[in-house]
Every structure is written in structure tokens, then in C-alpha cells.
C-alpha positions in Angstrom: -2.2 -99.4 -32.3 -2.8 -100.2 -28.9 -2.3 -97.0 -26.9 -2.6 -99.0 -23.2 0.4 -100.8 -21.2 1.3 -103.6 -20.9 -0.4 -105.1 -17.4 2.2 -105.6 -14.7 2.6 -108.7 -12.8 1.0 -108.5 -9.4 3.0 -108.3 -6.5 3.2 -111.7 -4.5 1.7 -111.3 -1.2 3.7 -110.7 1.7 2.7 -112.2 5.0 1.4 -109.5 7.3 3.5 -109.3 10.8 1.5 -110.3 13.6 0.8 -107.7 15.4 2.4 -107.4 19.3 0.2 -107.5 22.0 -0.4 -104.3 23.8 1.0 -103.6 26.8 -2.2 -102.5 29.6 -1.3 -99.2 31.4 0.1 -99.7 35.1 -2.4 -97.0 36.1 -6.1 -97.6 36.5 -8.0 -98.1 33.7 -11.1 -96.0 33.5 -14.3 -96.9 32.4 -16.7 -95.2 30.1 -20.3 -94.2 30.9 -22.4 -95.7 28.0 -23.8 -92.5 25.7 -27.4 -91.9 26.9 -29.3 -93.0 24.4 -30.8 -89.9 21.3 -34.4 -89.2 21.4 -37.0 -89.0 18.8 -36.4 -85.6 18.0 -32.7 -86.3 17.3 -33.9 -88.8 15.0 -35.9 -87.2 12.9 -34.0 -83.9 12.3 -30.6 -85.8 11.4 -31.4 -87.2 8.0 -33.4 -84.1 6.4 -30.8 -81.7 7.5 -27.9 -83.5 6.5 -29.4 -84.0 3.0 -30.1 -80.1 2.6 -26.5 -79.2 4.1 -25.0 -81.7 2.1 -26.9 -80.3 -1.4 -25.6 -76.9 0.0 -22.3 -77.4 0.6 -20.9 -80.1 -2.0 -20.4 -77.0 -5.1 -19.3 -75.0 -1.9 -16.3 -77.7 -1.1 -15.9 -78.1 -5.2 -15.9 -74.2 -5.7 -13.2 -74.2 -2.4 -10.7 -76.9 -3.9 -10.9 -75.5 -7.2 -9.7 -72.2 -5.7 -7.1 -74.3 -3.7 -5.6 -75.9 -6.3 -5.9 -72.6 -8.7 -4.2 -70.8 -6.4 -1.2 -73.2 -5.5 -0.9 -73.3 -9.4 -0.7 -69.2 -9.3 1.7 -69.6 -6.2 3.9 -71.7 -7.8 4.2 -70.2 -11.4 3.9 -66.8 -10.6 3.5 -65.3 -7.4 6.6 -67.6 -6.1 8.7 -66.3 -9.2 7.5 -62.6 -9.1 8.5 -62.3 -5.0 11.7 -63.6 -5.8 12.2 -61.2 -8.4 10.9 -58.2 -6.4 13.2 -59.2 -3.9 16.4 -59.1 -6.0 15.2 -56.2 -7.0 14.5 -54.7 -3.9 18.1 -56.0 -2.7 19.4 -54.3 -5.7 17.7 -50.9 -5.9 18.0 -50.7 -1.5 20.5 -52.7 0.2 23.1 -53.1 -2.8 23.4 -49.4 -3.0 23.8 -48.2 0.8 25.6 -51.2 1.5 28.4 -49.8 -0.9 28.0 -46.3 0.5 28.4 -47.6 3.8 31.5 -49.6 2.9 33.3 -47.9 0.3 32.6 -44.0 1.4 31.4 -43.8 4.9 34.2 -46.2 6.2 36.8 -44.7 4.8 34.9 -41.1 5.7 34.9 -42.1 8.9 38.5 -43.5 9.7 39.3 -40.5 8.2 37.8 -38.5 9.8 39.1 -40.4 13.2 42.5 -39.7 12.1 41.8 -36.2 11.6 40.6 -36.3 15.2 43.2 -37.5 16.7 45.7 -35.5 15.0 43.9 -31.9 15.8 42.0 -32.9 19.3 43.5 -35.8 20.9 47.0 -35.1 20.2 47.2 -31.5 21.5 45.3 -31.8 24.4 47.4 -34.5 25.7 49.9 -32.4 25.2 47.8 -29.5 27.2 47.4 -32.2 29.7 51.3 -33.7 29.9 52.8 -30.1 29.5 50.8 -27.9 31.4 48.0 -29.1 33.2 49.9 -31.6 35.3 52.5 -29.0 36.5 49.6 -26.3 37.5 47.5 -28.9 39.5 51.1 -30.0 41.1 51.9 -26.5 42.4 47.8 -26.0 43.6 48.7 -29.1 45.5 51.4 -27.7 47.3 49.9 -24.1 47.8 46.9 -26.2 49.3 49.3 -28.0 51.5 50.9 -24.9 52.7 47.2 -23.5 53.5 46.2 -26.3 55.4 48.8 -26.6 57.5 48.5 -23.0 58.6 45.1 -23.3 59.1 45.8 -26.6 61.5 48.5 -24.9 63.2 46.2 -21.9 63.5 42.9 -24.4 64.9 45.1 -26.1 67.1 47.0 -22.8 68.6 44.0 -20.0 68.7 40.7 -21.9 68.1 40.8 -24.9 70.0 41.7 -22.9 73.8 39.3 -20.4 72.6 36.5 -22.7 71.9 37.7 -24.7 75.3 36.4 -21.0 77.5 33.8 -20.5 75.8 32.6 -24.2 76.4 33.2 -23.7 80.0 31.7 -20.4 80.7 28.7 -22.0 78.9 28.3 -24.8 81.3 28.2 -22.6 84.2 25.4 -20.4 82.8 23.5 -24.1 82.0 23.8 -24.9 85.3 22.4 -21.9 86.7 19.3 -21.4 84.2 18.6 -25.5 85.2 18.6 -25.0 88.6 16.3 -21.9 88.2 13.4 -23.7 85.4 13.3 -26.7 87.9 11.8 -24.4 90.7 9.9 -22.9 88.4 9.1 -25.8 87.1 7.9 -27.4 90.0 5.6 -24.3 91.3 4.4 -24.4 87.9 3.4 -28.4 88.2 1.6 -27.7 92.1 -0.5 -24.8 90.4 -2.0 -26.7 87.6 -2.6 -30.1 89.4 -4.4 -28.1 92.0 -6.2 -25.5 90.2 -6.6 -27.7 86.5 -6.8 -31.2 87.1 -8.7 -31.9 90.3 -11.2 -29.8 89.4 -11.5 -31.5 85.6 -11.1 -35.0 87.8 -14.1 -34.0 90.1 -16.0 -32.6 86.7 -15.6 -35.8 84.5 -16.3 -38.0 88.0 -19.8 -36.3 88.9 -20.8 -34.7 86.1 -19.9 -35.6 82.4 -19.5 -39.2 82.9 -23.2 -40.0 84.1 -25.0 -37.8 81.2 -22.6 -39.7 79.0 -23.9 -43.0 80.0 -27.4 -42.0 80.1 -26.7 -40.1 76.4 -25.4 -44.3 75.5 -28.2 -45.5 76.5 -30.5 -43.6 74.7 -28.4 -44.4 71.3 -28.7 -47.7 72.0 -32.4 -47.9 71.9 -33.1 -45.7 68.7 -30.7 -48.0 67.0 -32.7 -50.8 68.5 -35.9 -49.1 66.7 -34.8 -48.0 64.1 -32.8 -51.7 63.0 -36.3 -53.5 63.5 -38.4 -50.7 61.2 -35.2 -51.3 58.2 -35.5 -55.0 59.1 -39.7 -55.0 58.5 -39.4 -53.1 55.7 -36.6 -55.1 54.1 -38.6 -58.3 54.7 -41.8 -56.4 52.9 -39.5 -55.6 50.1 -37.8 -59.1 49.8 -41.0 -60.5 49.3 -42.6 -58.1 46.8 -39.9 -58.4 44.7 -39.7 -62.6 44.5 -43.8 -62.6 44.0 -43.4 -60.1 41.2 -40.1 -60.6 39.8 -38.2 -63.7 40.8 -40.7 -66.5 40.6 -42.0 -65.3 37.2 -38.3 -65.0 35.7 -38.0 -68.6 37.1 -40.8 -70.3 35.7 -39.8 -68.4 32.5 -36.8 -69.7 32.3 -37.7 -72.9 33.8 -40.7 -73.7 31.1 -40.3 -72.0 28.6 -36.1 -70.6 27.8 -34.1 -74.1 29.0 -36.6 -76.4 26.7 -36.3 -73.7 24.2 -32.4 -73.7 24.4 -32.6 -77.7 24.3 -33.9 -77.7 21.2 -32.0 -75.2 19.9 -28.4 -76.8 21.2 -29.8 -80.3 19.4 -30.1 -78.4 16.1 -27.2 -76.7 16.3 -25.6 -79.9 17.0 -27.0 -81.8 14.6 -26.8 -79.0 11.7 -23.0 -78.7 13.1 -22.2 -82.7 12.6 -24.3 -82.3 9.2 -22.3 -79.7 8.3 -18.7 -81.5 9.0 -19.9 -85.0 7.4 -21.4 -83.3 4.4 -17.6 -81.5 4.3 -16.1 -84.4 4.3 -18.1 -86.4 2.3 -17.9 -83.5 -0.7 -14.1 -83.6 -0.4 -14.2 -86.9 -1.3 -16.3 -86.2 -4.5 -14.3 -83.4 -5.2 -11.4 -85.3 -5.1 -13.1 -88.2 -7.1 -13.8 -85.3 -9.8 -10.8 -83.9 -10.4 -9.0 -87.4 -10.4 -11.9 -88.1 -13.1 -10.9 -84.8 -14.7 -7.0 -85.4 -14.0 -7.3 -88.7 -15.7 -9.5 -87.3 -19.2 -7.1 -84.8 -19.3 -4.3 -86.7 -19.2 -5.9 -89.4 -22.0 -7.2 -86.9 -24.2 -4.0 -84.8 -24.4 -0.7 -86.1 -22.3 -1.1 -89.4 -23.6 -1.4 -88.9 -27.5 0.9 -86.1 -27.1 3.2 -88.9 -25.3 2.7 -91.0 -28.2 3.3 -89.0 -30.8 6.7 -87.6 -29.1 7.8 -91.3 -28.4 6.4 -93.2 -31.5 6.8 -90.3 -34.2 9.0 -87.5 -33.2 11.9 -90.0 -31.5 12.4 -91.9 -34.5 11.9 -88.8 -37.0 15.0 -86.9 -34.8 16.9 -90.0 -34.9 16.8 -90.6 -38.4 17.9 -86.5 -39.0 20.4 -87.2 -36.8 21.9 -90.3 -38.1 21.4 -89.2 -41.7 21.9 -85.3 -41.6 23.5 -84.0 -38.5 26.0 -86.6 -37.7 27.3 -86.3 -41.7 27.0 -82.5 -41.7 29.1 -82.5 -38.2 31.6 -84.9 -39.8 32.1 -82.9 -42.8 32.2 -79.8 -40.2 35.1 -80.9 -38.6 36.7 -82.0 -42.0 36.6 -78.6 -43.6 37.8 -77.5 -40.2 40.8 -79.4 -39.8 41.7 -78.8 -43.1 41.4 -75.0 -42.8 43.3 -75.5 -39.5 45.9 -77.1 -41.5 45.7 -74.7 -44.2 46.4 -71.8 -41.6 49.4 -73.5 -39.9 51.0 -74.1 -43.1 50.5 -70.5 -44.3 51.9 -68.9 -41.1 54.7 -71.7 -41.6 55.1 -70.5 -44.7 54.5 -67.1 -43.8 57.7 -67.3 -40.9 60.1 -69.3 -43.2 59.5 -66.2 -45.7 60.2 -63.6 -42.6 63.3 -65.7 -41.7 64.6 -65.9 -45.7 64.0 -62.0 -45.8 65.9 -61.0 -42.5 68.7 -63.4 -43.7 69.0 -61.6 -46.9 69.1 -58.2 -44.9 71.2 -58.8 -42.3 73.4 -61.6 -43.2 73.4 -65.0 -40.8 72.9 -64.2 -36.9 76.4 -64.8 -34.9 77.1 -67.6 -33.1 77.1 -67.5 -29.1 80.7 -68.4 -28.3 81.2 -70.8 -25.0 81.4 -69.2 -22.2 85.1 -70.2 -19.7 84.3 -72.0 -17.1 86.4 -72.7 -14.7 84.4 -76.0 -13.3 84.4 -79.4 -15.9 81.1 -79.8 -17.8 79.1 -82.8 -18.9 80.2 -85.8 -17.1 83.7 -85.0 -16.3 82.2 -83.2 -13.7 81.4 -86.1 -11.7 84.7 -87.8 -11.6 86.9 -84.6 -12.4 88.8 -86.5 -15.6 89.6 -89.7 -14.4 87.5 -93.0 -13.4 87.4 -92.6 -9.9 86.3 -90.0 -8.0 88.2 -87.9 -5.1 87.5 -89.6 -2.4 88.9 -93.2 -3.8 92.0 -92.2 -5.8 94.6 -93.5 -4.5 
């Protein structure tokens, strides 16, 4: 038996749009500098290193994807599943329980409690305040009142004339202990300007003020000396130190370190791009693998196991069905609803029996008599005896 599909009848092809023409940027367009062209060197490191990085890193990429898709399988199936059920869990075992406690014990605690609160500290101390602390601080108002309008009477009366002689008396003695420190004062000022400061005038005029200058002068030429003997030696130095030190470094760094580091940065570079295209190029044969491996899987197990369900067990469980189940559910519901039947007519049976028995007992039940009603029943209700109604009897 023929295990492959049928072939499916290609697609006809549609006609592809025509593609719009771009629209140019209003700004300036900018050119490109053409890449400067790879040496030698570049050359012939590429291919050998992208060779060894690509033997190296293809099972790398293979090992990586089969970790990938290993663990998404993991995530999925368990990890996934087993979170979720730590996490009811945790809701149940940590949250559940103190969200209860919080709303079914410390709530009603707690308005309690408020209520309790209210009734023993609230209440009663409004009361304190309505009953008794109002009236006191009412009364200390008044006494305070009273107080401070004797004292005010008592300022305005005693203190204030009081305070009035004492501030004149005062004003006479300022007056006289003025007049007598601005004499003294002003011998004081002829004393010192002609015993202090003319001679200190005469001193700084004669004396200080030309050693001063000649001091200056003499400053200014051992700075003088001593700036050209730091500048000599700092010129001595300078050079010493770029014979020795400076112009080797350079020519170090100049011949030897920056080629160095050229070639360096062009491996690096190269074993870099190796290293990304040899990447890229093994995820493609890793994906190409495990398709291959996706697809002998699938035709050495989902396929026959496909078959086998569609071409074996389908028509097997259709033919039980059809021949066993549907008859057996038939005959089910026939020995059902004849036990149903059974069972009503034996509790029929059954009540008539009860009925018969009470009857015997008790003699036949009474009939309800009528009750008298005052209003018609039944239709003469509608026309109150007669044809017509109220309103059109004549």
C-alpha cells in the first residue's frame, strides 16, 4: 500500500505587483567613500581561519540548538507546569490563609475594637470636654479679662507718668555727660594727632619708606636669579628626559607596538567575521539536521503510527461500534425504560393500595361544601343575570 499523498496541484502563478518607484530623499544624498582595498595579508589569513573556526564551532552551534530546543521542550512540559503549580500552591499555603485572617478575624477585630474605642475614650471625653472643660476655660477667660484690665488701668495710671520722669531726668543727665566727652574728646584728638601721628607721618616719610624700596629692589633681583638658574636647569632636564625616555618610547611605539597592533586588530577582525559566518553557516546545518532528523522521525514512527490509527484502528472502532456498542446501548435503554416502567407502575400500584387501605380505615373523605358568595360566579358575573350589561340596560 502506497503510504505517500496524493501530489497536489500546483498553484497557478500569480503576477507579481510592480514594484513603486522610490521616492529620493529631499535632503542631500551622501556619497560613499569606496572601501580601501584588503592587502595580502588579509588575503591569506581569511580562508585558513575560517576553515579551522568553522570545524570548531559547527558541533558547538549543533551542541547549542540541541540544548535550545531540549530545553524549550523541558520549559514547556515541565518547568511551565511545575511553576504554575508552585504558585497555586504558594497562593494556597501564603496568601489564601492571611488573606482570610485579615478579612474574616482582623476586620471584624478591628471594628470592634473601634467601637470599643469609641464607646470608653471618645465618648467620655467629649463629654469631659462639653461638660467641663468648656466652662473652666470660659471662667479663665473672664478672670484673665478682669486681670488685664487692672493691669492696663494700672500701666496707664502709675507706670506710664512714672516712666515719663524718669525719661526726662534721663535726658538731662545725657546732655550733660555729652557736652563733657566732646571736650574731652576733642583734647583727646589734639594730643594724639600731635604727639602719635606726625611723628609716625615723619617716620614712614623719611625713614621706613626708602629701606622699603631698597628692601623691593633687592627681592626683585634674587627672584631674577634665582627664575633663570630653575629655568636652566628645567631646560637641562627637559632634554635628558626626551633623549632617554621620550624618543625611545616613540620609536617603540612607532616601529615596533602600532605594526604590532595592526596585525593583531586584522586577526582579530578576520577570526571575529570567521567566527560569525562560521555561526551562521552551522545554524543552517543544524537546522538542515534536525529537519533531516524531524522528517525520519516523523516516517519511521508518526507516519505508520498514522496509518495504522487511520487504516486499522478507525475502521476496527467503527465496526465495535456499529456492531456492539450501538446494540448494547439500544438494549440499555430498553431494559431501562422498561424498569422505568416497571417502577412507575409499582408505586402506581403501590398508592392505589395506600388509597384502598385508608378508605377502608376511615371511610370516604368529606366533601368541601361551596362556600356563599355574595358576588355571581362563572359567567353571570360579567352580565350580572341578564344579556346586557349595566351600563346598557335600559
Amino acid at each position: 500500500m502506497d503510504l505517500q499523498k496524493p501530489p497536489l496541484a500546483a498553484p497557478e502563478p500569480r503576477p507579481e505587483p510592480r514594484p513603486e518607484p522610490r521616492q529620493r530623499p529631499a535632503g542631500p544624498t551622501v556619497r560613499r567613500e569606496p572601501e580601501a582595498p584588503e592587502g595580502c595579508l588579509v588575503v591569506a589569513i581569511r580562508l585558513p581561519v575560517r576553515i579551522v573556526v568553522l570545524v570548531l564551532v559547527v558541533p558547538v552551534r549543533m551542541v547549542w540548538d540541541a540544548l535550545v530546543v531540549a530545553g524549550r521542550f523541558l520549559n514547556d512540559t515541565l518547568l511551565r507546569p511545575l511553576g504554575r503549580a508552585l504558585l497555586w500552591l504558594g497562593r494556597a499555603v501564603f496568601v489564601w490563609p492571611f488573606v482570610g485572617l485579615w478579612r474574616y478575624v482582623l476586620v471584624p477585630a478591628g471594628r470592634a475594637l473601634g467601637w470599643l474605642g469609641h464607646v470608653l475614650l471618645v465618648v467620655p471625653l467629649v463629654w469631659l470636654y462639653r461638660q467641663v472643660l468648656t466652662p473652666a476655660g470660659h471662667a479663665v477667660i473672664r478672670a484673665a479679662r478682669a486681670v488685664g484690665t487692672a493691669l492696663a488701668w494700672v500701666y496707664a495710671r502709675l507706670l506710664t507718668p512714672v516712666g515719663h520722669a524718669l525719661m526726662w531726668v534721663l535726658k538731662g543727665l545725657g546732655a550733660v555727660l555729652a557736652a563733657v566727652g566732646t571736650g574731652v574728646w576733642a583734647v583727646a584728638a589734639w594730643l594724639v594727632t600731635h604727639l602719635v601721628v606726625v611723628p609716625a607721618v615723619w617716620l614712614y616719610t623719611w625713614v621706613l619708606a626708602p629701606v622699603g624700596r631698597a628692601l623691593l629692589w633687592c627681592g626683585k633681583g634674587l627672584l631674577w636669579l634665582l627664575r633663570m638658574i630653575v629655568t636652566g636647569i628645567g631646560t637641562a632636564l627637559y632634554w635628558i628626559t626626551r633623549i632617554l625616555f621620550v624618543l625611545p618610547a616613540l620609536a617603540l611605539w612607532r616601529w615596533v607596538l602600532a605594526p604590532a597592533g595592526r596585525v593583531l586588530a586584522v586577526v582579530g577582525r578576520e577570526l571575529w567575521d570567521a567566527f560569525r559566518h562560521a555561526w551562521r553557516v552551522a545554524g543552517h546545518l543544524s537546522l538542515a539536521v534536525g529537519r533531516f532528523l524531524g522528517t525520519l522521525l516523523r516516517w519511521m514512527f508518526v507516519e505508520p503510527v498514522r496509518w495504522v490509527y487511520r487504516r486499522v484502528l478507525t475502521p476496527v472502532g467503527h465496526a465495535v461500534r456499529d456492531s456492539v456498542l450501538r446494540p448494547a446501548a439500544e438494549a440499555a435503554r430498553s431494559v431501562g425504560r422498561a424498569t422505568r416502567q416497571a417502577l412507575a407502575a409499582a408505586r402506581e400500584s403501590a398508592r392505589r393500595a395506600r388509597a384502598d387501605f385508608r378508605r377502608m380505615l376511615l371511610g370516604e373523605p368529606g366533601q368541601a361544601l361551596p362556600a356563599d358568595r355574595r358576588e355571581p360566579s362563572g359567567r353571570e358575573a360579567r352580565s350580572l343575570g341578564s344579556s346586557t350589561t349595566a351600563l346598557t340596560k335600559d
